[in-house]
C-alpha positions as CSV (number, residue, x, y, z in Angstrom):
1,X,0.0,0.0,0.0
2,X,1.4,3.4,-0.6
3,X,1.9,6.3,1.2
4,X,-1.0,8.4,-0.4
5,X,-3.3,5.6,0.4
6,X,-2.2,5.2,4.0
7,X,-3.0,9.1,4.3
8,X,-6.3,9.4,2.3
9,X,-7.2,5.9,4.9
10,X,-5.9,7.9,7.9
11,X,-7.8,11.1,7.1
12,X,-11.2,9.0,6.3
13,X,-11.0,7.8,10.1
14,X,-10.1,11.0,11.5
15,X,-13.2,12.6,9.2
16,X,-15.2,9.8,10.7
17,X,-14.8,9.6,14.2
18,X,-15.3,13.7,14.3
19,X,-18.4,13.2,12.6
20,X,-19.3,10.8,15.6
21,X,-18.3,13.3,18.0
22,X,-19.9,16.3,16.5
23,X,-23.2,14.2,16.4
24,X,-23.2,12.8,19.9
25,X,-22.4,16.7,21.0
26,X,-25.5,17.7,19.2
27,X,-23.8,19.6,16.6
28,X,-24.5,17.8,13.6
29,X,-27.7,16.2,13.4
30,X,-28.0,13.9,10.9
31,X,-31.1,11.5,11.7
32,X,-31.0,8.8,8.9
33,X,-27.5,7.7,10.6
34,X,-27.1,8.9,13.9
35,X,-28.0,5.5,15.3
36,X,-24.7,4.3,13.6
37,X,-22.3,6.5,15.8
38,X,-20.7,3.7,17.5
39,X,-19.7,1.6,14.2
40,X,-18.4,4.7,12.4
41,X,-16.0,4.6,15.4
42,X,-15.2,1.0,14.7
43,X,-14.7,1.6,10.7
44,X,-12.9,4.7,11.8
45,X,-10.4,2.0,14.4
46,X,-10.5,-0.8,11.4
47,X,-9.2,2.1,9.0
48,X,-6.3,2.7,10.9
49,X,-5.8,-0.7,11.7
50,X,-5.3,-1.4,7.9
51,X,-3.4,2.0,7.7
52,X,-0.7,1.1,9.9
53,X,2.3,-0.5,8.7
């Protein structure tokens, strides 16, 4: 895997686990998939996971 794909994986967690943040906050409301807060967190972990050398 290169290094622009570890990056681009890296960024889509961080995106991903602010997005899960921001929603249990109450700052983004997003109804249709704020009952998936806890697996974007897991994705985000997984992404990382792959991302890591």
């Amino acid at each position: 895997m290169s290094n622009k794909a570890r990056s681009v994986l890296k960024g889509l967690a961080v995106v991903l686990v602010l997005l899960a943040v921001a929603m249990q906050l109450g700052w983004v409301i997003v109804p249709s998939i704020s009952v998936y807060k806890f697996w974007f967190v897991v994705i985000a972990f997984g992404l990382l996971l792959i991302s890591s050398k």
